[in-house]
VOFI-523430 format. One record per residue: residue number from 1; x, y, z of N, C-alpha, C, CB in turn. Coordinates in steps of 0.05 Angstrom, whole numbers. Atoms other than C-alpha are relative to their C-alpha. Glycine has a CB too. Example, Ala and Ser with C-alpha at 12.3 -4.5 7.8 and 13.67 -1.06 7.14 Angstrom:
REM residues 2
 seq    nxx    nyy    nzz   caxx   cayy   cazz    cxx    cyy    czz   cbxx   cbyy   cbzz
   1     18    -24      0    246    -90    156     18     24      0    -20      1     25
   2    -16    -24     -1    273    -21    143    -15     22     14      9      9    -29
END
This chain:
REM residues 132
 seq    nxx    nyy    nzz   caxx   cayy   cazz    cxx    cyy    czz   cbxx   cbyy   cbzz
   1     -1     22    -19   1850   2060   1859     -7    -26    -15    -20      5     23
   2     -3     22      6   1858   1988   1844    -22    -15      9     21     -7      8
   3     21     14     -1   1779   1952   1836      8    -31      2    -18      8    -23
   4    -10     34      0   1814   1882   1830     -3    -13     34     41     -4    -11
   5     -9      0    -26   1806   1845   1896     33    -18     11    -26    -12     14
   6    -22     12    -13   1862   1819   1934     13    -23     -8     -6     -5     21
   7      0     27     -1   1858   1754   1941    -26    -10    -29    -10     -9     36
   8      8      7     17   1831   1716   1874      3    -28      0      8     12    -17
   9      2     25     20   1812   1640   1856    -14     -7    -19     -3    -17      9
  10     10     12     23   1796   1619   1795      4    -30      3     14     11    -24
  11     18     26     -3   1757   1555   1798     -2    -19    -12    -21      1      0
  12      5     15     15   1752   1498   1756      0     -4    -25    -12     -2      5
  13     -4     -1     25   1782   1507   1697      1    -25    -16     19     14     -2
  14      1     23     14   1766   1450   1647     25     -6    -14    -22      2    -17
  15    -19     12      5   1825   1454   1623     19     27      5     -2    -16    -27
  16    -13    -22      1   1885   1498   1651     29     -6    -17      3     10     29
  17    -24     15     19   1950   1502   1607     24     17     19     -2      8    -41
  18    -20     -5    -12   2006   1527   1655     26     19    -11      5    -22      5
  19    -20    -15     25   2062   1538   1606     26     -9     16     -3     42     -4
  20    -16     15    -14   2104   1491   1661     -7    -27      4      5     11     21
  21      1     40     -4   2115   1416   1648     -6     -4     22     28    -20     -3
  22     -7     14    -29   2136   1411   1716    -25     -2     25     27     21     14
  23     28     -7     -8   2061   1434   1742    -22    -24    -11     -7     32    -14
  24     28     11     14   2019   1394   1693     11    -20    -20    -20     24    -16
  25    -13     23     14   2022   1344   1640     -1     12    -34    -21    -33      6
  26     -8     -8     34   2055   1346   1570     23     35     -2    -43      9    -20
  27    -18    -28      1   2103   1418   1548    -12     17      3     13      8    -20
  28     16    -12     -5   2051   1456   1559    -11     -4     30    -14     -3    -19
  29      7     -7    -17   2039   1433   1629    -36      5      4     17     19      1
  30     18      8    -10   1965   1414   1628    -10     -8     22     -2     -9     -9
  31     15     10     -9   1922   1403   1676    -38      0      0     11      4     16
  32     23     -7     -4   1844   1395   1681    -16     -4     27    -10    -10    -19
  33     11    -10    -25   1794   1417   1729     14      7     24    -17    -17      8
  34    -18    -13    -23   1844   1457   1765     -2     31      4     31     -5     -5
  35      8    -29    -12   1841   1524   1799     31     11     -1    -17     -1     37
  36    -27    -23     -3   1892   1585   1808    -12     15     21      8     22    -29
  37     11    -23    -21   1895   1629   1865     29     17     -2    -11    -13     38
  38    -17    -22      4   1925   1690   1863     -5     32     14     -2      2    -29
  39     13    -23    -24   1938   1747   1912     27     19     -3     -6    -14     41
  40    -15    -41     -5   1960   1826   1910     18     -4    -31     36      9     43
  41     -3      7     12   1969   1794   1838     18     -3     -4     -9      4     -7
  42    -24     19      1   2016   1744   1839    -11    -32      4     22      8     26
  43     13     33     -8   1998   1669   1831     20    -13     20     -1    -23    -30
  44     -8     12    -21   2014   1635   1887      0    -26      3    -11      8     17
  45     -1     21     -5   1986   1572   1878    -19     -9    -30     -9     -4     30
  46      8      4     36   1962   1525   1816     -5    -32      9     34      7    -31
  47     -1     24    -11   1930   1457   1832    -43    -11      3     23      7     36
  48     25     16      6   1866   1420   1842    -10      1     34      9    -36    -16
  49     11     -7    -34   1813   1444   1896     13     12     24     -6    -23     12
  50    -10     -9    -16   1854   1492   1923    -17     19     19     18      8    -12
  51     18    -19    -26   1836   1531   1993      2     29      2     10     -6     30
  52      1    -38      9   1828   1609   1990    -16      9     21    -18     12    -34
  53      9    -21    -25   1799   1634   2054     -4     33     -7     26      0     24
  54      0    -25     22   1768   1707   2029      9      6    -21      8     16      6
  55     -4    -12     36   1789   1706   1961    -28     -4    -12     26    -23    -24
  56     29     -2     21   1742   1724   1904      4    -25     -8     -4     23    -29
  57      7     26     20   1714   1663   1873     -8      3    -29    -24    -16     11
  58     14     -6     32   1707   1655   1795      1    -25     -8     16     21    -25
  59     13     25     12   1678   1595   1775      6      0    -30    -32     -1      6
  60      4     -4     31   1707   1589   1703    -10    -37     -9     37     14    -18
  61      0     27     16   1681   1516   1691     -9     -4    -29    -18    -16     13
  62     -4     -1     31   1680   1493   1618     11     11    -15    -12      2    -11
  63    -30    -16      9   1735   1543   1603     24     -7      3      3     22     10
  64    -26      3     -2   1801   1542   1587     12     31     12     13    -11    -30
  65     -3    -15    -11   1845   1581   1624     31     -4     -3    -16     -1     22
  66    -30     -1     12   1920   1601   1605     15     27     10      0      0    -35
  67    -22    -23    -10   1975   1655   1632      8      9    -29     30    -13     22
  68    -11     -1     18   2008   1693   1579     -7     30    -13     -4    -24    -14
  69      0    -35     13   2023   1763   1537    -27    -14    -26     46     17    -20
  70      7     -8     19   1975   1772   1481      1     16    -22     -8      0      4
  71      2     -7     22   1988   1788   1409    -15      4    -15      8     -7     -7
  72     23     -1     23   1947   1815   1361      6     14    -26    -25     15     11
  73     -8    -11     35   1988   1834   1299     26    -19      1     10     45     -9
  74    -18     18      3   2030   1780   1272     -3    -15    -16      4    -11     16
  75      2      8     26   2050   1751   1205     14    -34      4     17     22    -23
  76    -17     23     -7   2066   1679   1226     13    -24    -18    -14    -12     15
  77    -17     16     30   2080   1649   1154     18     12      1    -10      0    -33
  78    -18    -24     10   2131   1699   1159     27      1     15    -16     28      4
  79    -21      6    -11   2180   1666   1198     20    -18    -18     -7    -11     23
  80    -16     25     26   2200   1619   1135     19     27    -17    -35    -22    -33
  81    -23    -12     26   2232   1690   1106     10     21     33    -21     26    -42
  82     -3    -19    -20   2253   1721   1178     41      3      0    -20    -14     32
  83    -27    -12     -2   2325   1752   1177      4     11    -43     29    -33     18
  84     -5    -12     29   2313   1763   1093     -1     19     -9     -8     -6    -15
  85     -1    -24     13   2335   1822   1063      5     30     22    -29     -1    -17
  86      4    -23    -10   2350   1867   1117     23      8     -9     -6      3     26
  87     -4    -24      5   2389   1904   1091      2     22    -30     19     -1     11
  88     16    -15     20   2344   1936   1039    -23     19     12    -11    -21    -18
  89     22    -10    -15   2286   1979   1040    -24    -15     -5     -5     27     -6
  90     31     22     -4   2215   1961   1047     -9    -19    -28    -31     24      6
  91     11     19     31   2195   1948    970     29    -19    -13    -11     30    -32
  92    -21     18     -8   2265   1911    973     -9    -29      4     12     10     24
  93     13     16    -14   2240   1870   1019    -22    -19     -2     -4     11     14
  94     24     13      4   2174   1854    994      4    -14    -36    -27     26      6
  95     -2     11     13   2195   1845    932     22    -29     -9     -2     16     -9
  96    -22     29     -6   2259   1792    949      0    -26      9     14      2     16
  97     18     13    -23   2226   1761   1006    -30      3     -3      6     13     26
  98     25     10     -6   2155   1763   1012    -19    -10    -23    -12     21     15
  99     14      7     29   2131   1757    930     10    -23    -11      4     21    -23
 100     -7     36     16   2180   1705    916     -9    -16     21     39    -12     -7
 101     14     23    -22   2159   1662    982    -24      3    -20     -7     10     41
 102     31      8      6   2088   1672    961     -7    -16    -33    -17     32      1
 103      3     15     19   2104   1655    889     13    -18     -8     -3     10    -14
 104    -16     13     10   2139   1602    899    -13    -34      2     25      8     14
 105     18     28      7   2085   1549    900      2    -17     35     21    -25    -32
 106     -8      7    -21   2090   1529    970    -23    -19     17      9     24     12
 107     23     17    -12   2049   1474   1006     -8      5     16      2    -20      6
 108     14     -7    -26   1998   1481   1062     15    -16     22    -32     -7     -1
 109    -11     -1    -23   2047   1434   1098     27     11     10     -1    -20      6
 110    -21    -11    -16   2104   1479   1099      0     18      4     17     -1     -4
 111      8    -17    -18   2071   1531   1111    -20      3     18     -1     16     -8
 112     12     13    -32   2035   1501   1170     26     -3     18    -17    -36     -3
 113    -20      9    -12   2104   1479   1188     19     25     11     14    -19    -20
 114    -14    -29      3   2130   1561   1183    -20      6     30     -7     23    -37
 115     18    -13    -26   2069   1582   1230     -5    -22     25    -34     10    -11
 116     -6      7    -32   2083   1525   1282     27     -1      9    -11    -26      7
 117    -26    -12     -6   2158   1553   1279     -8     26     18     17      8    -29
 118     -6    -30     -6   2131   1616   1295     -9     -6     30    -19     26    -21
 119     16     10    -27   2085   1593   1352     18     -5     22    -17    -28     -4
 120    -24     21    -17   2138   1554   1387     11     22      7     22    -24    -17
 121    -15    -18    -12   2175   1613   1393    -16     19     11     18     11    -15
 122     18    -21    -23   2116   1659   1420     -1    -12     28    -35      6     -9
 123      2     11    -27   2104   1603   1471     21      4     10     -5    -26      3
 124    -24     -9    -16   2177   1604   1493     11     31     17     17     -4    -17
 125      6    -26     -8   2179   1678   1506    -28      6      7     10     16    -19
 126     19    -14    -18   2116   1683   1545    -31     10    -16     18     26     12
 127     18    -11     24   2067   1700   1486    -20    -31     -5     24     11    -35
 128      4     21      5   2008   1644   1492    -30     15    -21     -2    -22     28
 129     17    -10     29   1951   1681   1440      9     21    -14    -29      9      4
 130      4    -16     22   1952   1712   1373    -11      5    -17      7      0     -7
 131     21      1     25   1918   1734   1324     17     14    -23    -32     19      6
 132    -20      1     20   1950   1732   1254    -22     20    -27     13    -39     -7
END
């Protein structure tokens, strides 16, 4: 049986990030000190001091608060060699692609610039944390 209750608002989030412009401000769809309510889990509503008649209350103030899949294995420099070498095998691969990238002297800003390629595309498909 399903312990979750029903009806849910989450409270005062210091800062919520949406993941819809059209909701909040900037591509990400910011807003702060805004609430979510959400019932028979489904958000319903997304906004500032919203009304919830019997829903659980969760006060997240000074938290951020974000929708989204979570990742937790993911090589995100690793989009600067993504479609290379497939069709080899693994030590192929690592040795074509991943030893020459690495020895190829490469700056912290382009591969800052590789892992906010990669990002961009987790956000687009629904993916807002990872851990790399």
């Amino acid at each position: 049986m399903d312990a979750s209750p029903e009806r849910l608002l989450i409270r005062r989030a210091a800062l919520l990030v949406t993941v819809d412009p059209e909701l909040g401000h900037g591509p990400l769809g910011t807003l702060e000190h805004a609430d979510v309510l959400i019932d028979q889990g489904v958000i319903v509503g997304v906004g500032h001091d919203l009304e919830a008649t019997g829903a659980t209350v969760v006060d997240v103030s000074g938290r951020i608060v974000m929708p989204g899949f979570v990742d937790t294995h993911d090589h995100l420099w690793q989009s600067l060699i993504r479609g290379c070498r497939t069709d080899g095998n693994v030590l192929e691969w690592l040795n074509d692609c991943v030893f020459s990238v690495a020895g190829a002297g490469l700056s912290e800003d382009e591969v800052r610039a590789g892992v906010r390629r990669r990002t961009l595309g987790w956000v687009h498909t629904g993916v807002t944390t990872v851990l790399d």
